[in-house]
C-alpha positions in Angstrom: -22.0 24.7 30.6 -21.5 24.6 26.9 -18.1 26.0 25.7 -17.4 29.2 23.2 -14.8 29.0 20.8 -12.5 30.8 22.7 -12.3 28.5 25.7 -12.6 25.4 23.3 -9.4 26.8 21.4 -7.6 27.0 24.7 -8.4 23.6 25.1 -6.9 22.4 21.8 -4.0 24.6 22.8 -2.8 23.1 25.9 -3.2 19.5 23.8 -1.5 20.4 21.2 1.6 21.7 23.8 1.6 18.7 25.6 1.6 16.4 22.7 4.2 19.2 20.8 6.7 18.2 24.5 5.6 14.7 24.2 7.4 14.1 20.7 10.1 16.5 20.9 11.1 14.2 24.2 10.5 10.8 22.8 10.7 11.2 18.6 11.9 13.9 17.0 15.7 13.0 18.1 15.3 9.4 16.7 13.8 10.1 13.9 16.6 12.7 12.9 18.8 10.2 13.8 17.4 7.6 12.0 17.3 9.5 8.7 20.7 10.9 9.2 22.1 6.9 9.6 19.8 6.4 6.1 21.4 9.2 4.2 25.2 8.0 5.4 25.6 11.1 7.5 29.0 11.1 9.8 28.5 9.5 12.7 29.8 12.0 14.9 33.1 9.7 16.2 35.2 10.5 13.6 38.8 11.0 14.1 41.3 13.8 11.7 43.4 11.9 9.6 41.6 8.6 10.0 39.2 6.7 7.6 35.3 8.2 8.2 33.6 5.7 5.9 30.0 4.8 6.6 28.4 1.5 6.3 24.9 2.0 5.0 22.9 -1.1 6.9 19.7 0.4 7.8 19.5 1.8 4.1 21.0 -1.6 2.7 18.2 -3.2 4.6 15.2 -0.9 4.1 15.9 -0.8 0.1 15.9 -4.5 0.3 12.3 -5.2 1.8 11.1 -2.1 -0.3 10.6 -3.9 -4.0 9.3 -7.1 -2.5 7.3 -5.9 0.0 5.8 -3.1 -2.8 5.2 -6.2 -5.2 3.3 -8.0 -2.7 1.1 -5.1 -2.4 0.8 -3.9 -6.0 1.2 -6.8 -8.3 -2.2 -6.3 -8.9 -4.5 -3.1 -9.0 -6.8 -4.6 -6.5 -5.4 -4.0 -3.2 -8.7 -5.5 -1.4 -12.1 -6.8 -2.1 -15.0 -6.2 0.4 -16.6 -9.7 1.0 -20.9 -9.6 1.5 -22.3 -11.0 5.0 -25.1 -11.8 2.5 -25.8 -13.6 -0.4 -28.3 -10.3 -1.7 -25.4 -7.8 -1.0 -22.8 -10.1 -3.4 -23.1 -7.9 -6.7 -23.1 -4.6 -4.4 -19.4 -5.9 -2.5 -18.3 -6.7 -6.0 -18.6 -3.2 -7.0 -17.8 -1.3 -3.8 -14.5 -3.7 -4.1 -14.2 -2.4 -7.7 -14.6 1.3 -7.2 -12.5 1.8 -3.8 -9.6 0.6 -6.1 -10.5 2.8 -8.7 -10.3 5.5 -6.2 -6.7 4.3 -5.0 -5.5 3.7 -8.5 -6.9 6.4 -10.7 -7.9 9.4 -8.2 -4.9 9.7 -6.1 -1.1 7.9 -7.1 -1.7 4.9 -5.3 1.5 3.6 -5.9 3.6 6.5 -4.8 0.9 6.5 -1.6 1.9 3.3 -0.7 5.9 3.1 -1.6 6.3 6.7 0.8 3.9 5.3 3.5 5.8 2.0 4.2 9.2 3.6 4.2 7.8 5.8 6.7 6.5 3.1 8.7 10.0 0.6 8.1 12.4 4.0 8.6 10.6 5.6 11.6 8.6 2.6 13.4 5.6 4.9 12.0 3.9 5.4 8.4 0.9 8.0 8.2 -1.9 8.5 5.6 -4.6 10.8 6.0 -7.9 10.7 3.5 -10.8 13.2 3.2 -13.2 14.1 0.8 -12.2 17.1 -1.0 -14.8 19.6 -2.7 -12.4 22.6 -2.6 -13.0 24.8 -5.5 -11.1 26.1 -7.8 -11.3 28.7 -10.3 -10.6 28.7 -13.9 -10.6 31.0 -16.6 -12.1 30.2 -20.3 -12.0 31.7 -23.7 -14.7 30.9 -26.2 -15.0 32.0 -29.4 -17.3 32.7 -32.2 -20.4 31.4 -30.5 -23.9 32.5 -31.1 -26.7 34.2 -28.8 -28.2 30.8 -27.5 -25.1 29.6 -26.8 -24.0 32.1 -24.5 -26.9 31.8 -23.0 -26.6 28.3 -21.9 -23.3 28.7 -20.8 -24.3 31.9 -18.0 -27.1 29.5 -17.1 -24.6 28.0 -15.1 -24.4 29.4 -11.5 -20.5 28.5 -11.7 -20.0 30.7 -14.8 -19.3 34.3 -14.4 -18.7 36.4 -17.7 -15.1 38.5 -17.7 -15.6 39.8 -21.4 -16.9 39.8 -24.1 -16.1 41.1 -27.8 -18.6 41.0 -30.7 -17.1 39.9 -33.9 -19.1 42.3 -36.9 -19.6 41.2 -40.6 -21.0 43.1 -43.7 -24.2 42.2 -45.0 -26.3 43.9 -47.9 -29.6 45.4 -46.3 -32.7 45.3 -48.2 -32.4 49.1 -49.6 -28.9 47.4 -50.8 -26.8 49.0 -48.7 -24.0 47.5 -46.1 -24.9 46.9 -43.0 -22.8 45.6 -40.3 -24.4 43.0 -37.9 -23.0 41.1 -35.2 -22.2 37.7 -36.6 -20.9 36.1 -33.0 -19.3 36.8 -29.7 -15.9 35.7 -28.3 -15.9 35.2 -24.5 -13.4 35.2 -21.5 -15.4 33.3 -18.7 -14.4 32.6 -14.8 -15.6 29.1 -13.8 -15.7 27.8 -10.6 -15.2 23.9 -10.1 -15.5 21.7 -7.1 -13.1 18.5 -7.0 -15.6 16.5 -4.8 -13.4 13.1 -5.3 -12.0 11.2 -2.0 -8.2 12.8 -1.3 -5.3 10.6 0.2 -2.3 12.2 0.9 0.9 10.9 3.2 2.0 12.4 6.7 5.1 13.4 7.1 6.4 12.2 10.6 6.5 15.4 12.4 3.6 16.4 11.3 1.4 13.9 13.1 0.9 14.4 17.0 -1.2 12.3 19.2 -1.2 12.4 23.6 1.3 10.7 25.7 0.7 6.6 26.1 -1.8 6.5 23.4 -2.4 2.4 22.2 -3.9 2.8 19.6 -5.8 5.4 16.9 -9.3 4.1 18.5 -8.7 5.0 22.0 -6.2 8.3 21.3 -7.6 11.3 23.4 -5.8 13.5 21.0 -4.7 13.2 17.4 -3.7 16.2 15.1 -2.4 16.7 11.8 0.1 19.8 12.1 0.9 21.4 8.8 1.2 24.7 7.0 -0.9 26.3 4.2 -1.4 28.8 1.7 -3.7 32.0 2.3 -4.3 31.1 -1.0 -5.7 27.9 -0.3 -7.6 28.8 3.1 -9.5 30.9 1.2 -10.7 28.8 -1.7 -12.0 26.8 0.9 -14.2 29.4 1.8 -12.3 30.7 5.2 -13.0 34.4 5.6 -9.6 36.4 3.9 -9.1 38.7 6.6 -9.3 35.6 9.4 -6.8 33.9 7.6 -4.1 37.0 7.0 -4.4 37.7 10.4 -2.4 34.6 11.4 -0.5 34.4 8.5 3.6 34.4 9.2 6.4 31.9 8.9 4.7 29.0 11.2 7.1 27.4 13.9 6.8 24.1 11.9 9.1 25.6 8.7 12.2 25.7 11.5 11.8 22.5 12.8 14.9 20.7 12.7 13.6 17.1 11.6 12.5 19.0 8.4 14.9 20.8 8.3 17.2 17.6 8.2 14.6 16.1 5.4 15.7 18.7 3.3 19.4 19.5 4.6 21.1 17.7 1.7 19.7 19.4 -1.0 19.2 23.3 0.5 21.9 25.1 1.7 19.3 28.0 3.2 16.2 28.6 4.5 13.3 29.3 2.7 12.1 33.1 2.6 9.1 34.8 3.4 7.4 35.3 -0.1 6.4 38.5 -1.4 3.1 37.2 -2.3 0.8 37.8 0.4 -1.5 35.1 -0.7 1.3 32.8 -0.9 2.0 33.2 2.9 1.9 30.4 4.8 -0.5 29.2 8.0 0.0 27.3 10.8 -2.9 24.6 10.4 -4.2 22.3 13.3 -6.6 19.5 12.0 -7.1 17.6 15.2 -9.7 14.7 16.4 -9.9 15.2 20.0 -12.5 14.1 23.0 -13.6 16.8 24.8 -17.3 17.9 26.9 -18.2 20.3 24.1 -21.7 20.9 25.5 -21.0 20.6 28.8 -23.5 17.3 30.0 -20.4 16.0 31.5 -20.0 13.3 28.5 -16.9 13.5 26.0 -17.8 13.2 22.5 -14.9 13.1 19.6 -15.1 15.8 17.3 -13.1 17.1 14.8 -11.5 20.8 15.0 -9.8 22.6 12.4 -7.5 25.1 14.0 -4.8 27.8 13.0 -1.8 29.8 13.8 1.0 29.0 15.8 -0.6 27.6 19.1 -3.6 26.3 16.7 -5.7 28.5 19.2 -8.0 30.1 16.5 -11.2 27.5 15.8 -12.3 27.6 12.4 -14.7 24.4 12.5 -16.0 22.5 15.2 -17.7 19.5 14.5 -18.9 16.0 16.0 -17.4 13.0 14.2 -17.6 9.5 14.7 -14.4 8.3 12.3 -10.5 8.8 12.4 -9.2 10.5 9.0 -5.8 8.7 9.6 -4.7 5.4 9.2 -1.3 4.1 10.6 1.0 0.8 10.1 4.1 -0.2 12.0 6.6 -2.8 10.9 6.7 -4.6 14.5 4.4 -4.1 16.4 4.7 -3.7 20.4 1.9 -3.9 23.0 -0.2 -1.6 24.0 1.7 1.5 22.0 0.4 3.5 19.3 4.4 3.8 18.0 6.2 0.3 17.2 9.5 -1.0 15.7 11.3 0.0 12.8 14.3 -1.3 10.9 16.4 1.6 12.2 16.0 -0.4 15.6 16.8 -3.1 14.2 20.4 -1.8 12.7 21.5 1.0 14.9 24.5 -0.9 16.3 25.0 -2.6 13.8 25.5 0.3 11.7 28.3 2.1 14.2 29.7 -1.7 14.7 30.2 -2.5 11.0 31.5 1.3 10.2 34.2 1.1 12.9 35.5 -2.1 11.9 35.3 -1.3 8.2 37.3 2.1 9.1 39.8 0.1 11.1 40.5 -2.3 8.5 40.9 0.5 5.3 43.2 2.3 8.0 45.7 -0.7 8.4 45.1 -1.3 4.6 46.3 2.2 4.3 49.1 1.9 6.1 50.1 -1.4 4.7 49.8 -0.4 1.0 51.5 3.1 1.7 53.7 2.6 5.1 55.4 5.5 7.0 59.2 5.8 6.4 62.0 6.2 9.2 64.1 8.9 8.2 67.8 9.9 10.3 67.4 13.1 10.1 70.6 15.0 7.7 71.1 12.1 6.5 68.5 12.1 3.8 67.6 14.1 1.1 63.9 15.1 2.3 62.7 16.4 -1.3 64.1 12.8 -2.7 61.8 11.2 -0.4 58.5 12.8 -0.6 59.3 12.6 -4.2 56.9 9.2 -5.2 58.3 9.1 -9.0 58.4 5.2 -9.7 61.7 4.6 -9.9 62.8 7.4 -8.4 66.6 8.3 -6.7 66.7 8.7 -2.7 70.2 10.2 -1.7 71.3 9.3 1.3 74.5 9.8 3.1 75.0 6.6 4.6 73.3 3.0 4.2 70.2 2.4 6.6 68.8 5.9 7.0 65.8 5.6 5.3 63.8 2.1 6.6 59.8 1.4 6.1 57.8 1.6 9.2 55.2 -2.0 7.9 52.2 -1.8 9.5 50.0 -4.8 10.7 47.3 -5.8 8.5 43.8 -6.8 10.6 41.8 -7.9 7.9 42.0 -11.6 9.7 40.4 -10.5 12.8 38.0 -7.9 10.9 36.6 -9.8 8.2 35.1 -12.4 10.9 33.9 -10.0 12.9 31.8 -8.2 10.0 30.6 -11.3 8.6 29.1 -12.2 12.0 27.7 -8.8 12.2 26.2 -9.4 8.7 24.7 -13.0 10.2 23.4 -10.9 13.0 21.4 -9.0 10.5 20.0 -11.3 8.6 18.8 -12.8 11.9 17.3 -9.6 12.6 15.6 -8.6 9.6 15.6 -11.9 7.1 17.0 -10.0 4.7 20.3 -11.9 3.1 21.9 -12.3 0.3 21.1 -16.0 -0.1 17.3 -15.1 0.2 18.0 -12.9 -2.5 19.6 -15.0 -4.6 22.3 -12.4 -5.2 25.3 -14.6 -3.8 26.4 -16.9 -5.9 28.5 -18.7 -4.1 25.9 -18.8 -0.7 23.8 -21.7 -2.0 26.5 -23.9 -3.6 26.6 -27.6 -2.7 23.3 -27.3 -0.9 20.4 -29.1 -1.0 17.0 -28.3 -2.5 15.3 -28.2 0.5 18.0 -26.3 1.9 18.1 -23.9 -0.2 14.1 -23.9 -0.3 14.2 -23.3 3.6 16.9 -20.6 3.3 14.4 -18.3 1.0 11.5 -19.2 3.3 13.1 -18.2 6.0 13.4 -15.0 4.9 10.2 -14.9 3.4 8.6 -15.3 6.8 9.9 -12.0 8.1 8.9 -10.7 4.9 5.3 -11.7 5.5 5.3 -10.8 8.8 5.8 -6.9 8.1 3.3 -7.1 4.8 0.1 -9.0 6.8 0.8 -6.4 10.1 0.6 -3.5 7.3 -2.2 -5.7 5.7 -4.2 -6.0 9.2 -4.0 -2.4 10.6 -3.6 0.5 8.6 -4.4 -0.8 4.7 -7.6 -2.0 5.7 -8.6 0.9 8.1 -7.9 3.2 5.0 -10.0 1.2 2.8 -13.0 0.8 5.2 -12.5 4.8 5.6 -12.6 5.3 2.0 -15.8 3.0 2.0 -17.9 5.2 4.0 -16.8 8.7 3.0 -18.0 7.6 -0.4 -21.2 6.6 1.2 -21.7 10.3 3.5 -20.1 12.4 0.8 -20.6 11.1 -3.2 -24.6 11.8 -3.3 -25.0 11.5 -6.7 -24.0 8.8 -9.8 -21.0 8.3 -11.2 -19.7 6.8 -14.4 -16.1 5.6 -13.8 -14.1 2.5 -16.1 -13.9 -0.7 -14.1 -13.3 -4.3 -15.4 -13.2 -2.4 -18.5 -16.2 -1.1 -19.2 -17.9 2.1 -18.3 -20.2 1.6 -15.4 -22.3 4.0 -13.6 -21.4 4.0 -10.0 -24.0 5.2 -7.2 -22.5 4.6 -3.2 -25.7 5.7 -1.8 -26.4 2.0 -2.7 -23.3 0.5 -0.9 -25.5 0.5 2.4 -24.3 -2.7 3.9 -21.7 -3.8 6.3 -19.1 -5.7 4.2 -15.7 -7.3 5.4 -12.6 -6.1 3.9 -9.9 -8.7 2.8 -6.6 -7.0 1.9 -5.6 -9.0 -1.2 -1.6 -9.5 -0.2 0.7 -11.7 -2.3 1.7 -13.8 0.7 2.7 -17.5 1.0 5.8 -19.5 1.2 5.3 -20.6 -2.4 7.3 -18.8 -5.4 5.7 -17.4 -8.5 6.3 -20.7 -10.4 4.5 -22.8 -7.8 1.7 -20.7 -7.6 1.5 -20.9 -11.2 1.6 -24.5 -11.0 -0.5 -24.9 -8.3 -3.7 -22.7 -10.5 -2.7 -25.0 -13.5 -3.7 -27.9 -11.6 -6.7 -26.6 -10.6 -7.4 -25.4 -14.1 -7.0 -28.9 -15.1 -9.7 -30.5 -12.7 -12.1 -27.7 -13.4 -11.6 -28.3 -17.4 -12.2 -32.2 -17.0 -15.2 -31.5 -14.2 -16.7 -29.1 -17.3 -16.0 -31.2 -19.7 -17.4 -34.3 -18.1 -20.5 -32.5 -16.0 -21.2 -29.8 -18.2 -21.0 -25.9 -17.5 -24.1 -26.0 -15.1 -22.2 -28.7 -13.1 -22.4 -27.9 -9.3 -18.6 -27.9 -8.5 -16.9 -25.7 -10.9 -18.5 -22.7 -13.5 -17.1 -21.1 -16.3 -16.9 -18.2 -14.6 -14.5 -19.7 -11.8 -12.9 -21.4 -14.5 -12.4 -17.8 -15.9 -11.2 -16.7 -12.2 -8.2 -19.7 -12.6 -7.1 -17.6 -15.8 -7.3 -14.5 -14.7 -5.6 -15.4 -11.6 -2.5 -17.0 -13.9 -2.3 -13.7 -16.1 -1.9 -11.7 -12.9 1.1 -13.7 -11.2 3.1 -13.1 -14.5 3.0 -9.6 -13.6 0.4 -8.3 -16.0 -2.3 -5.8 -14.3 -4.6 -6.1 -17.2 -6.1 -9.3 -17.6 -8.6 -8.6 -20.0 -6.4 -8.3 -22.5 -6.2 -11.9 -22.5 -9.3 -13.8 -21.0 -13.0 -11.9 -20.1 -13.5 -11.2 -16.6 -15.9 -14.1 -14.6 -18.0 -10.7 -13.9 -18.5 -10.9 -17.9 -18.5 -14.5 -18.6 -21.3 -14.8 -15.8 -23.1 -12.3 -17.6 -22.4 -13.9 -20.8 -23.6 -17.9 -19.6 -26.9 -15.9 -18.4 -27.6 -14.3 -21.4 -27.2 -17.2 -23.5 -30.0 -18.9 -21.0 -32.4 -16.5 -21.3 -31.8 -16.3 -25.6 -31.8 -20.7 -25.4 -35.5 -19.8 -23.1 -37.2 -17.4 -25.7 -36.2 -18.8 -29.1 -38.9 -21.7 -30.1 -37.5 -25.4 -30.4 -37.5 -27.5 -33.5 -40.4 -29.8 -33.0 -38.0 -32.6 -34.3 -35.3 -31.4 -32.2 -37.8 -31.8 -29.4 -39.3 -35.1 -29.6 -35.2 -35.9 -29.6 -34.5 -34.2 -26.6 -37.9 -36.0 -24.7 -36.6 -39.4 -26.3 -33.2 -39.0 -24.8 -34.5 -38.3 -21.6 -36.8 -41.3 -21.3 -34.1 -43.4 -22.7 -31.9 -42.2 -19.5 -34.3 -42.2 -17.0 -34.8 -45.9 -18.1 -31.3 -46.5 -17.9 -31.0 -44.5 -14.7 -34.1 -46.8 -13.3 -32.4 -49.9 -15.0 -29.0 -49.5 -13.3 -30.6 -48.7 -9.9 -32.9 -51.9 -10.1 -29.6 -54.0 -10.6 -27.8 -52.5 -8.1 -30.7 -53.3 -5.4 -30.7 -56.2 -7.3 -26.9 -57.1 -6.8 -26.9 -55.3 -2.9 -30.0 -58.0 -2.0 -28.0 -61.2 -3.3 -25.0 -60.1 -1.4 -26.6 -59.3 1.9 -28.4 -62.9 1.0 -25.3 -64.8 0.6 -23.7 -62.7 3.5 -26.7 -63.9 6.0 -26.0 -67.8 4.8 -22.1 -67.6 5.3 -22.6 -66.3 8.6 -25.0 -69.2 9.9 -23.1 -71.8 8.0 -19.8 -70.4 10.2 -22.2 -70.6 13.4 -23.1 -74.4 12.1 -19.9 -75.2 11.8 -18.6 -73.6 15.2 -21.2 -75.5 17.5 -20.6 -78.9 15.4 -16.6 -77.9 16.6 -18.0 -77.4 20.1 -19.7 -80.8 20.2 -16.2 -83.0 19.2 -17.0 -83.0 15.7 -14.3 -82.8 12.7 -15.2 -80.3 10.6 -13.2 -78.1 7.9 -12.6 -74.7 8.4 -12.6 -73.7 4.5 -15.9 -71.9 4.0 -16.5 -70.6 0.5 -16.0 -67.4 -0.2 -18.8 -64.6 -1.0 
C-alpha cells in the first residue's frame, strides 16, 4: 500500500531520532572535545596555584599538513581532468575537464571549499561537502530613467519584469498654432525583477549538521543520510514553499542550542542569539535527507530524496526518487568498513595531556627555582622587609639565620627527555617534523644527502597518504556529481572564459561516461626535480622536432607546449598563458596552418623542386637499402664458409691430423 505524507514523515521522523541518539552517543562528545584541545581550552586537571599551560599538538600538527596539503591540491586551477574511454569523446572530456573547474573556481570559492572541508576531515576524522543545483530566485528592484515608449515596452515583455512606478518627465514644445504645449518627452521607471541563479552550488557541512544510521560503511550503502540545518522564512519562500506552511513551524530550532555549536562559537559570543523581530527572518528546522524507504508499497526500497521541516523534520515538503548522493565525504585515515575514520585529533590526544603535564611540571620547578619560598622564624623578622622585593633591599632581623631560602629541585633533566620523546612519538604518528620542514636548523647538520633526502620523504609519504585518500574518495565523487547535475540541470548554452578565451559551453553534449583523474601534486620528488625532470624531457622533444619534424610520430608541438606549460605551473603561476599558448591552441594553430599550406596554389618552380627532392630521396632511400642487402648477403656468405671451414678442420682433428686452430676472422 502506497504511503501519504503523513505516514512517510513519521518514517523520516523515527530516522532522524535514531541517527540524532546515534551521534550524540558516539560524536558529538569528541568532536567538542577535539575542538576544545584545537583552541587550547583547559584541560580540565588543573590545579589552583599551579602552572595551567597548554601544549597546542593537535593544532601544531593540523596547521602543519594544512599549507602543504592545500598546495598539493591548488597549485593549479585544475583540480581534475575527465579522461575519454574513446578516441571520438577526446575534445568533449577536454571541455567537461575545463568547465567543472570553472564551476569550482569561478561559481563557488573553491579554495575556501577545500581549505574548511579538509580541516574538517583532519580535525574530526570527517569533512562534508554538499552540491546542488540552485535556481532559487531572487528579487531585485531597478530604476530606469529617461527611456522612451519602445523601450519600456521591451523591458515589460519580460515575464520576470513587473512595473512598481512610473513618472513621466514633460517638456515644452511650440504647437503648430505657436503656442506651448507640454508633451511627455520620457519615462523614469522603478521595476521588480525576478532572477533565477541556476548555477551548480557547493557549500561545506558543518559536523553536526550531517547525520547518517548506525554502522553505515560507506555514502553508497547508507540507509539514511540527512543534512540538518536551519533556514530563513525568508528563504523558504523564495524557493517557492507556501508562506503560511513555512511560519507555521517557524521557532528557535533545537539545532541553535546544540552544544558542539555552541562550542564553535563559544570564544567569540558571550550569549545566545535572540529570536529576531523579523518574522521573515525566523528561523526553520530543515531536514534534507536521502533515505531508502517502500514509497509505493511493491515491497521494493527505492532511495529518494525528502526535504523535511520543523523540529522532528516530520512535515514533507518534497518527495522525490533519486538515484545520486548530494554529499561527498573524505577522511584522513581511513578504517574498514566505517563511514567515519581517523583524524589527527586521534592521533595527538595523549600526547597533548602528556606534553602539557610535563611542560607544567617543569615551568612549576622553574618557578620555584627562579623565585624560591623563604623560611621565616616567626618574631624574628621584619615581615613587611621581606615581602618587600626592592633590589637591594634591607631585611631586619633580630638574630642571624632567621630568614633562609627554601631551593627547589629543578626537573628540567628528566622533562626535557621525556618531551622530546613525546615529540619523536609524533612525528612517528603523523610525519610531520621539524626536519621535514626544514625549520630546524640544527636537525639536519652533519648528515648525509641521502639522509637528509630520506628524512623529507619520509614525511612526505604520510603527507601523500592523506592527499591521494582525499583524492580517491570524496574529491572525485564531488566532481563526478558536479558532472552530471550539469548534464540533468544546465539545458541550455553557455558562454563562460576557459583556457582564455570565451567559449560557448553546452553539457547536454557531455553524454559519455568519462574517468575522472584528480590532478594531485604528489611524488617524492621536490619542485626542483620536477622542474628538472620536464626540462629533460623538453630537451628530447626539441631535438626529436628538430631532427623529425613537427609531424614526427613521437612528440608534437602541442605536447611540446604541454612540457611548458607544465614548467610555468610548478613555479607556482596559475596562468600559464601568460607565458606559452595552451596545446589546445597550438593544436588549433598547426591545423590551421595545414589547411592554409592545402588551399594556397604552389609555385610551379617550387614544385618541380619539391618532386626532384623526393625522387632524389627515394633513390637514395632505394640505394642505401640495395647496399645494405647487399652487405647482409656477403656476411651471411662469409658466415656459411667459416662455419664449414671450422667443420673441415674439426674432422681433419678427428682423423690424427695437425691442423691450426687460427681461422680468419669475418
Amino acid at each position: 500500500m502506497k504511503m501519504d505524507d503523513e505516514h512517510l514523515g513519521s518514517v523520516v521522523s523515527s530516522e532522524i531520532t535514531d541517527a540524532l541518539n546515534h551521534y550524540d552517543q558516539e560524536f558529538s562528545a569528541k568532536r567538542i572535545k577535539a575542538l576544545d584541545y584545537y583552541l587550547g581550552e583547559n584541560l580540565g586537571n588543573e590545579v589552583e596555584g599551579k602552572s595551567q599551560v597548554i601544549s597546542h599538538e593537535f593544532a601544531d600538527t593540523v596547521e602543519t599538513i594544512m599549507p602543504s596539503l592545500m598546495r598539493i591540491f591548488t597549485a593549479s586551477d585544475k583540480y581534475v581532468r575527465f579522461a575519454a574511454r574513446t578516441a571520438e569523446d577526446e575534445v568533449k572530456a577536454e571541455q567537461a575537464s575545463d568547465y567543472v573547474n570553472f564551476i569550482i573556481n569561478h561559481d563557488n570559492r573553491g579554495f575556501t571549499i577545500f581549505s574548511h572541508w579538509f580541516r574538517d576531515a583532519l580535525m574530526f576524522g570527517l569533512g562534508v561537502v554538499k552540491y546542488y543545483y540552485d535556481d532559487t530566485t531572487t528579487v531585485e528592484e531597478a530604476t530606469y530613467e529617461n527611456l522612451s515608449e519602445g523601450e519600456i515596452g521591451l523591458l515589460l515583455a519580460n515575464p520576470d519584469v513587473e512595473l512598481v512606478s512610473q513618472r513621466e518627465n514633460m517638456t515644452t514644445i511650440i504647437g503648430d498654432d505657436g503656442e506651448d504645449t507640454e508633451v511627455v518627452e520620457s519615462y523614469n521607471l522603478k521595476l521588480r525583477i525576478k532572477k533565477v541563479s541556476g548555477r551548480i552550488r557547493i557549500e561545506n557541512v558543518p559536523p553536526e549538521e550531517f547525520m547518517f544510521n548506525r554502522r553505515a560503511k560507506s555514502l553508497d550503502d547508507a540507509r539514511f543520510v540527512c543534512h540538518r540545518t536551519t533556514m530563513t522564512v525568508s528563504d523558504l519562500v523564495s524557493m517557492g514553499y507556501d508562506q503560511d506552511e513555512i511560519e507555521a513551524h517557524a521557532g528557535y530550532p533545537q539545532l541553535e542550542v546544540e552544544q558542539e555549536r555552541q562550542v564553535r562559537f563559544g570564544d567569540i559570543e558571550s550569549s545566545t542569539e535572540t529570536e529576531p523581530s523579523d518574522p521573515s527572518q525566523r528561523e526553520v528546522a530543515v531536514y534534507d535527507s536521502i533515505i531508502l524507504v517502500d514509497y509505493d508499497g511493491d515491497g521494493v526500497s527505492e532511495r529518494r530524496r525528502i526535504l523535511s521541516i520543523g523540529d522532528s523534520g516530520q512535515h514533507v515538503l518534497e518527495n522525490e526518487v533519486t538515484d545520486s548522493m548530494p554529499f561527498a565525504v573524505i577522511t584522513p585515515i581511513m578504517m574498514p568498513h566505517r563511514l567515519v575514520g581517523r583524524s589527527i585529533f586521534d592521533l595527538t590526544e595523549d600526547l597533548q595531556v602528556m606534553k602539557s603535564t610535563l611542560m607544567r611540571q617543569y615551568l612549576d620547578a622553574t618557578y620555584l627555582t627562579v623565585n624560591p619560598r623563604t623560611v621565616a622564624v616567626e618574631g624574628m623578622v621584619n615581615f613587611d622587609d621581606l615581602l618587600d622585593s626592592t633590589a637591594g633591599g634591607i631585611v631586619r632581623v633580630r638574630q642571624a639565620g632567621a630568614v633562609q631560602t627554601l631551593s627547589g629541585q629543578g626537573v628540567g633533566g628528566e622533562v626535557q627527555p621525556l618531551m622530546r620523546y613525546l615529540d619523536e612519538v609524533k612525528e612517528s604518528r603523523t610525519g610531520m617534523s621539524k626536519a621535514s620542514q626544514g625549520l630546524d636548523a640544527n636537525a639536519l647538520q652533519s648528515t648525509t644527502a641521502s639522509a637528509v633526502s630520506a628524512t623529507v620523504k619520509g614525511a612526505h609519504a604520510k603527507l601523500e597518504s592523506y592527499a591521494r585518500t582525499f583524492a580517491e574518495t570524496g574529491v572525485k565523487d564531488l566532481f563526478k556529481g558536479i558532472l552530471k547535475l550539469v548534464g540533468e540541470y544546465q539545458q541550455q548554452e553557455r558562454i563562460v572564459r576557459l583556457r582564455n578565451q570565451y567559449v560557448p559551453v553546452d553539457p547536454r553534449e557531455f553524454d559519455s561516461e568519462f574517468d575522472v583523474i584528480v590532478n594531485v601534486g604528489l611524488g617524492t620528488a621536490d619542485d626542483e626535480q620536477k622542474v628538472a625532470f620536464v626540462q629533460a624531457m623538453m630537451a628530447e622533444g626539441k631535438t626529436i622536432l628538430g631532427q623529425l619534424g613537427p609531424d614526427n610520430p613521437l612528440c608534437s608541438l602541442p605536447q611540446y607546449a604541454a612540457m611548458l606549460q607544465e614548467v610555468v605551473e610548478i613555479g607556482g603561476f596559475k596562468d600559464s598563458g601568460r607565458f606559452f599558448n595552451t596545446p589546445e591552441q597550438v593544436m588549433q594553430a598547426v591545423e590551421q596552418q595545414k589547411m592554409q599550406q592545402q588551399q594556397q596554389p604552389q609555385n610551379p618552380e617550387m614544385m618541380k623542386a619539391q618532386q626532384e627532392f623526393e625522387l632524389k630521396k627515394q633513390k637514395m632511400e632505394a640505394e642505401l637499402a640495395l647496399a645494405r642487402e647487399k652487405m647482409e648477403a656477403e656476411l651471411n656468405l662469409r658466415r656459411e664458409e667459416l662455419m664449414l671451414e671450422a667443420d673441415l678442420r674439426r674432422r681433419e682433428v678427428e682423423l690424427g691430423g695437425n691442423v691450426s686452430t687460427n681461422l680468419p676472422r669475418a
